[in-house]
C-alpha positions in Angstrom: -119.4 98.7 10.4 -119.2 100.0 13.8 -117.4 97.0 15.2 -113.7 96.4 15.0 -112.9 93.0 14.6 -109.2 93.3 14.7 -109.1 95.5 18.2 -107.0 93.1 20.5 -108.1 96.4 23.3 -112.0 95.5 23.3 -113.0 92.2 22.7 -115.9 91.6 20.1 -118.7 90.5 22.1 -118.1 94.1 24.4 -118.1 96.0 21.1 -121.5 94.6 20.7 -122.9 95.4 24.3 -121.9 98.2 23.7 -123.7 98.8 20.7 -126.5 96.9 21.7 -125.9 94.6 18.9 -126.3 90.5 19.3 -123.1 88.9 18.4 -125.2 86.3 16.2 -126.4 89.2 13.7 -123.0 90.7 13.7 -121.5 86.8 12.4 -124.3 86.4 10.3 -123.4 86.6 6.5 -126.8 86.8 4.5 -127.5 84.1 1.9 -128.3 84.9 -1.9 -131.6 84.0 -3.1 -131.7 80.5 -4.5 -132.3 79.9 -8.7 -135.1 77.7 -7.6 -136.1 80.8 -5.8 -135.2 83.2 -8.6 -137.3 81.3 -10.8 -140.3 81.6 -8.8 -139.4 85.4 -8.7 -139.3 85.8 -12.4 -142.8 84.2 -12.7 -144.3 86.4 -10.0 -142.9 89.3 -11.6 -144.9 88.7 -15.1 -148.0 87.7 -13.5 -147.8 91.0 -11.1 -147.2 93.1 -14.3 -150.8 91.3 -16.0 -152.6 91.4 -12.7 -151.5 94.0 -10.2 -154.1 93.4 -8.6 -153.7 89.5 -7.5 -153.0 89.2 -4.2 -150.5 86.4 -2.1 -153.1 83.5 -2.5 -154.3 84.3 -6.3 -150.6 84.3 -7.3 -149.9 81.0 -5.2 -153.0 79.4 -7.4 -151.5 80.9 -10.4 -148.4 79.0 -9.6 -149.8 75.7 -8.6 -151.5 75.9 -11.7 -148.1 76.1 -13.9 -147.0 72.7 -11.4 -145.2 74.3 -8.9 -145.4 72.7 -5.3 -145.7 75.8 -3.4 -147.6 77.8 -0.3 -148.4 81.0 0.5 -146.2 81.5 2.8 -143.2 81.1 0.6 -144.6 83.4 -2.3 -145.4 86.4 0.4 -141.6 86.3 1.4 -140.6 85.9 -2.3 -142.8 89.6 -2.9 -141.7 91.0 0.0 -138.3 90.3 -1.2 -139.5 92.0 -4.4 -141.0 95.2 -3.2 -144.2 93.8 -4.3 -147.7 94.0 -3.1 -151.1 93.9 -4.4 -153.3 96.5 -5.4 -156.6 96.5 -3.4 -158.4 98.2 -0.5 -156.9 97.0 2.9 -158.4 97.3 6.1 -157.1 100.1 8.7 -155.5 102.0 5.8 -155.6 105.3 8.3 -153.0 103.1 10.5 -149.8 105.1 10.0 -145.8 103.6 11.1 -144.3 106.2 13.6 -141.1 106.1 12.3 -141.4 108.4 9.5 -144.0 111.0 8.6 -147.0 110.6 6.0 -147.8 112.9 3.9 -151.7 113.6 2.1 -152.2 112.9 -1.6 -152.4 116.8 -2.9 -153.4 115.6 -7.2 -157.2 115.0 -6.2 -159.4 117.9 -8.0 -156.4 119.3 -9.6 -156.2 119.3 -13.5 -152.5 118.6 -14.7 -151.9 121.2 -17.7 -148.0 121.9 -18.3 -144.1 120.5 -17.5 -143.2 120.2 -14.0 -146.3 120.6 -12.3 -146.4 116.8 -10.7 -143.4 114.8 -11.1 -143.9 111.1 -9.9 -141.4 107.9 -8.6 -141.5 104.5 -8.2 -139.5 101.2 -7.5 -140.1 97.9 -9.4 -138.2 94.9 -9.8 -135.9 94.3 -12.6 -135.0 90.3 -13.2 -131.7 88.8 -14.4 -130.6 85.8 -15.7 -128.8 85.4 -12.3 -130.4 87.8 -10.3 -132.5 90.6 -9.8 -132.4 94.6 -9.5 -134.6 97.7 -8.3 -135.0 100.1 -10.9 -136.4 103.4 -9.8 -137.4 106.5 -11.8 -139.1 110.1 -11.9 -141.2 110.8 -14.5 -143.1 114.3 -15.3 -146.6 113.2 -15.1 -147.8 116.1 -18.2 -145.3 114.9 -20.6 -144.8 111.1 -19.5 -141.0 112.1 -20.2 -138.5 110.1 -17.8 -136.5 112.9 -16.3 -134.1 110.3 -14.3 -133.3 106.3 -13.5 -131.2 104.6 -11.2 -130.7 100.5 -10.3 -129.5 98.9 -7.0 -129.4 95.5 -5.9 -131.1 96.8 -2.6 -133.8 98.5 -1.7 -132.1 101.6 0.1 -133.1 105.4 0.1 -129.4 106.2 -1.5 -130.3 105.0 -5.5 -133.5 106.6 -4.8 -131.7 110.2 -3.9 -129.4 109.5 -7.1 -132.5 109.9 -9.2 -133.7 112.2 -7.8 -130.7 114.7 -7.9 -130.0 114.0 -11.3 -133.7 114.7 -11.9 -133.3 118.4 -9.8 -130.7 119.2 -12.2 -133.2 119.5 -15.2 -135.5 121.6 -13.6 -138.0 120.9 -10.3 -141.6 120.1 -10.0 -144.5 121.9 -8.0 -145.7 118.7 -6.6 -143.5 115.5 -6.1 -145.9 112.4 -5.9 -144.8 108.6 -4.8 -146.2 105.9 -3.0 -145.2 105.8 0.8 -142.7 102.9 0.5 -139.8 103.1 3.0 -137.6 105.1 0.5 -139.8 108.0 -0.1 -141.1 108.5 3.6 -136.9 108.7 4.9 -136.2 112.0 6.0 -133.3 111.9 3.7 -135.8 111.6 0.8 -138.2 114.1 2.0 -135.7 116.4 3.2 -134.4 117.1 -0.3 -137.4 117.4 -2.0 -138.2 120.6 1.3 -135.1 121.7 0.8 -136.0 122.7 -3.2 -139.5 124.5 -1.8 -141.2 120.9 -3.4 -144.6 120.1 -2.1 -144.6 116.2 -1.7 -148.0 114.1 -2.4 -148.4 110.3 -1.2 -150.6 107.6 -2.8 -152.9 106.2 -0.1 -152.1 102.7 0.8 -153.7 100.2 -2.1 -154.8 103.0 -4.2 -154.0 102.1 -8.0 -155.2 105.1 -9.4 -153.0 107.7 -7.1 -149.8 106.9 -9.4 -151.5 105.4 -12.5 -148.6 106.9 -15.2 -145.6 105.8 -13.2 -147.5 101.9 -12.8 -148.0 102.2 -16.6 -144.5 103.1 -17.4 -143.4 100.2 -15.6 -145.8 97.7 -18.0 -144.4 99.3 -20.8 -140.7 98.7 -20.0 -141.3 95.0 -18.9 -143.2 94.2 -22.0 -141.2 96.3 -24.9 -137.6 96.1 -23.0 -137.3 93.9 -20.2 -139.3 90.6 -21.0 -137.3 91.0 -24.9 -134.0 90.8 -23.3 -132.3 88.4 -20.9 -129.7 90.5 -18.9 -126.8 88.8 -17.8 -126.0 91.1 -14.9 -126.2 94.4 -13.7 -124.1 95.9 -16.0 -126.0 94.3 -19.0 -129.3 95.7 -17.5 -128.1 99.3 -16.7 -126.9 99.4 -20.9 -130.5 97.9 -21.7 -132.5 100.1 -20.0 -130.2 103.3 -20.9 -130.9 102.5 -24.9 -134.6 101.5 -23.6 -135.3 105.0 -22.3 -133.6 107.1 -24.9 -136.2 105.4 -27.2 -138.9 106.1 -24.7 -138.3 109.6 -24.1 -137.1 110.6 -28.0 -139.1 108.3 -30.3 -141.8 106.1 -28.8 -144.9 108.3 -29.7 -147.7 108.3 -27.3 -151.5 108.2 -28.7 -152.8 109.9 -25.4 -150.0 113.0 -26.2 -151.4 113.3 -30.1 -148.9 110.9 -31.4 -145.6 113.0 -30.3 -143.1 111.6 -27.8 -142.5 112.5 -24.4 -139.5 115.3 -25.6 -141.5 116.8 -27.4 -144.2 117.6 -25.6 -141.6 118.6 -22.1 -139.2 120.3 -24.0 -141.2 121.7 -27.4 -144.6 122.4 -26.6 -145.9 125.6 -27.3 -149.0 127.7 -28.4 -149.3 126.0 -31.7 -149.7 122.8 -30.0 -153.6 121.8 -30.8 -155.2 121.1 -27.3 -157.3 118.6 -28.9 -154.5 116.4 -29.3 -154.7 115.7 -25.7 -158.4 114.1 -25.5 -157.6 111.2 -24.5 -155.3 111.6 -22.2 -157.7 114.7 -20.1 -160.4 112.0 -20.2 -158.1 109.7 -18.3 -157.2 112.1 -16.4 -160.9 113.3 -15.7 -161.9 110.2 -13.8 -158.6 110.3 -11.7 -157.8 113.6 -10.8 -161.5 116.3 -11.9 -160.1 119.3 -13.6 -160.1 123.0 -11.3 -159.3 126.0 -12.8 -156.3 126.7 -10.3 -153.1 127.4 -10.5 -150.6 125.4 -8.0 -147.5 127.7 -8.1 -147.0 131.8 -9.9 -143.4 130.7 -10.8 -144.5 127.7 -12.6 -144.6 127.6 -16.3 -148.6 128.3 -17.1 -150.7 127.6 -19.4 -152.1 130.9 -20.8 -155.7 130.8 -22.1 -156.7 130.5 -26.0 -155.3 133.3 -28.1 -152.8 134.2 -25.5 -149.0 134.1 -26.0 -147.1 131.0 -23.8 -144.1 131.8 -22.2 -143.1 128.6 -22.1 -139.2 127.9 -20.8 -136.6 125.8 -22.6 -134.5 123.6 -20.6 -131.0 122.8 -21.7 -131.0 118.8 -23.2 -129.9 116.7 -20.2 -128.1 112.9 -20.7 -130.0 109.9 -18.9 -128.8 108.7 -15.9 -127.2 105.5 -16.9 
């Protein structure tokens, strides 16, 4: 806090002149979201992970529906609150904010085929039984293995940049993918991921398809972890979803991987690895991003054609961020 409230040299309301900072803001001490209000939140929460797609007004029907007195104006704060917002074509998309830079969405026409090609990030919301939290990860989009979490009770770059170091400590991607949320777009953000030579991809605005794995993941852990368990508080979510991802990453197997887990297929995979086993998941991948036959970085690890040896690196086991 820039202002000093116990100088007796310079009264308060000149520290604020002369930060340009109205005394009212600097007195005001923000209120914490009411459990009527919390309740609402928890409800919105479960019908955003069915419907992603539901926008202010379909979720306020949705509501009215379970007897809720309630308008649309107080479920749009209650999302914003959330980091939520529907999935869905919205006009003047093109419209950029000023304050940070944009950058294009690089994974269309380009055929995802090994570890650390595209790593990809998100923020969701993470209910409590007297609260709420953020929980943002990185996930390597080939392997679906969750390189690196983080919670916060705010939606700030810094838990963002936690992740995202831990995550640089394992290895580093070609291309770094997220939505163009606040977070992601801070210089601070975008600044590390230069810094490491990273090229950085952004969904276009309302696209569900741009970060289809990381919206996924986020299913996943509300319905097998989240929705299971009523965390108490912060602490009590942090344990949960520590335990929750060491499953995820180490035992849950995956259909569209051939039935092996996440590790496996980042750490382990090598020539023997039957390409077939993947069928499902380059069918998927075939409507979102059309396979090229080209190669993103020469230092990357590559794929070498059928018949040909792999040289295929082995990273050191890492702990998850807890």
């Amino acid at each position: 806090m820039f202002i000093e409230g116990k100088n007796r040299e310079i009264p308060i309301y000149r520290q604020c002149e002369l930060i340009r900072l109205g005394r009212s803001s600097y007195y005001y001490k923000p209120r914490g979201v009411g459990s009527d209000d919390l309740e609402v939140m928890h409800l919105i929460d479960e019908q955003y992970t069915k419907t992603p797609f539901y926008g202010i007004r379909r979720i306020t029907e949705v509501l009215r529906r379970l007897g809720y007195i309630i308008n649309h104006k107080r479920v749009s704060r209650l999302m914003r609150i959330m980091g939520l917002e529907a999935i869905y074509p919205k006009p003047r998309l093109s419209k950029t904010r000023i304050e940070n830079r944009k950058y294009p969405y690089l994974l269309k026409g380009i055929s995802i085929e090994r570890p650390n090609q595209v790593w990809s990030s998100d923020i969701t919301y993470i209910r409590l039984i007297r609260g709420f939290v953020y929980l943002v990860a990185i996930m390597d989009w080939f392997s679906r293995y969750i390189l690196s979490w983080a919670v916060s009770n705010t939606l700030d770059v810094y838990f963002c940049i936690e992740a995202l170091e831990q995550a640089l400590k394992i290895n580093r991607p070609v291309i770094f993918n997220s939505d163009q949320g606040s977070q992601f777009t801070s210089d601070l953000f975008t600044g590390k991921l230069l810094e490491n030579g990273i090229q950085i991809s952004m969904d276009g605005r309302g696209r569900v398809y741009d970060n289809i794995f990381v919206e996924r993941l986020w299913r996943t852990v509300k319905y097998e972890e989240v929705y299971l368990n009523d965390y108490s508080d912060m602490r009590d979510g942090k344990a949960g979803l520590s335990s929750y991802f060491k499953f995820y990453n180490n035992e849950r197997i995956h259909q569209s991987l051939g039935y092996r887990t996440p590790r496996e297929i980042y750490y382990d995979i090598d020539e023997r690895l039957n390409p077939t086993c993947f069928a499902s998941q380059k069918h998927l991948m075939s409507r979102i991003v059309p396979s090229l036959s080209s190669v993103l970085s020469q230092d990357s690890v590559q794929c070498a054609p059928s018949g040909h040896k792999q040289e295929i690196i082995h990273l050191k086991n890492t702990s998850i961020l807890s």
